[in-house]
N, C-alpha and C positions, 0 to 999 in steps of 0.2 A: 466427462467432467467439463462442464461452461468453464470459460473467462471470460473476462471485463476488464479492462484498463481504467487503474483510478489515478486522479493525478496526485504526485507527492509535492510538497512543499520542501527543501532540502535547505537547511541553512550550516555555515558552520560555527562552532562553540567557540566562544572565546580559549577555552581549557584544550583543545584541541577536538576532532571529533566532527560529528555533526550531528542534527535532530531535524526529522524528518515527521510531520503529521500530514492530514490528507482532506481537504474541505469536502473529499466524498464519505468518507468513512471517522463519523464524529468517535473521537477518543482516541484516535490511531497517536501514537506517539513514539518513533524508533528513536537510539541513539545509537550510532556507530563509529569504528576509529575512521574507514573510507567513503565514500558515497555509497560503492558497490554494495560495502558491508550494512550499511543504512537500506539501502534498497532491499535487500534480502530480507533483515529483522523487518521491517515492515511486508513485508508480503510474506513473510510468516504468522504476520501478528493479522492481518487481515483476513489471513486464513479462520486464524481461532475465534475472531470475532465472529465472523460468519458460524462456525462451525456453535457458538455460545448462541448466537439468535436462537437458531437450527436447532438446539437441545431444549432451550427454554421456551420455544415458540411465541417468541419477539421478531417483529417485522427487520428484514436486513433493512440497512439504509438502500435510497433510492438509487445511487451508483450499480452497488449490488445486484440489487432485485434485477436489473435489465439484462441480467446474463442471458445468453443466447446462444446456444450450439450453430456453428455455423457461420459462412461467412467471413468477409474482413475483418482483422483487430487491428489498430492504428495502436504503435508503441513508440514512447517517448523513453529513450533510453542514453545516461550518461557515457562518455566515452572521455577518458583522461589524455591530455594531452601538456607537453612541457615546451 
């Protein structure tokens, strides 16, 4: 299985919460109670997108496509701190 790193957008709700879309993966759209929890739904939901291209034979977005076995993956990763 490829990966690819896409980048999220992570804001929080006014209602509490957050929502997370991704200018790599048009329509991504998470909501979660933590960031963590944010980051997850959305790289499940990235999954099924891909996986929906995949079935209907629709081009992935360009983020996507450039998956490559192999090699370095540069990851942006939240860490909570108080």
């Amino acid at each position: 299985m490829a990966e690819v790193t896409i980048q999220l957008r992570i804001e929080p709700l006014d209602e509490g919460g957050y929502v997370a879309t991704s200018p790599d993966v048009p329509g991504l759209v998470a909501e979660g109670r933590s960031i963590v929890e944010t980051v997850e739904i959305a790289q499940g939901l990235t999954r099924k997108i891909v996986e929906s291209c995949l079935e209907h034979g629709d081009p992935l977005p360009p983020a996507l496509a450039r998956a490559a076995p192999g090699g370095p993956i540069d990851v942006t990763i939240p860490v909570g701190i108080q």
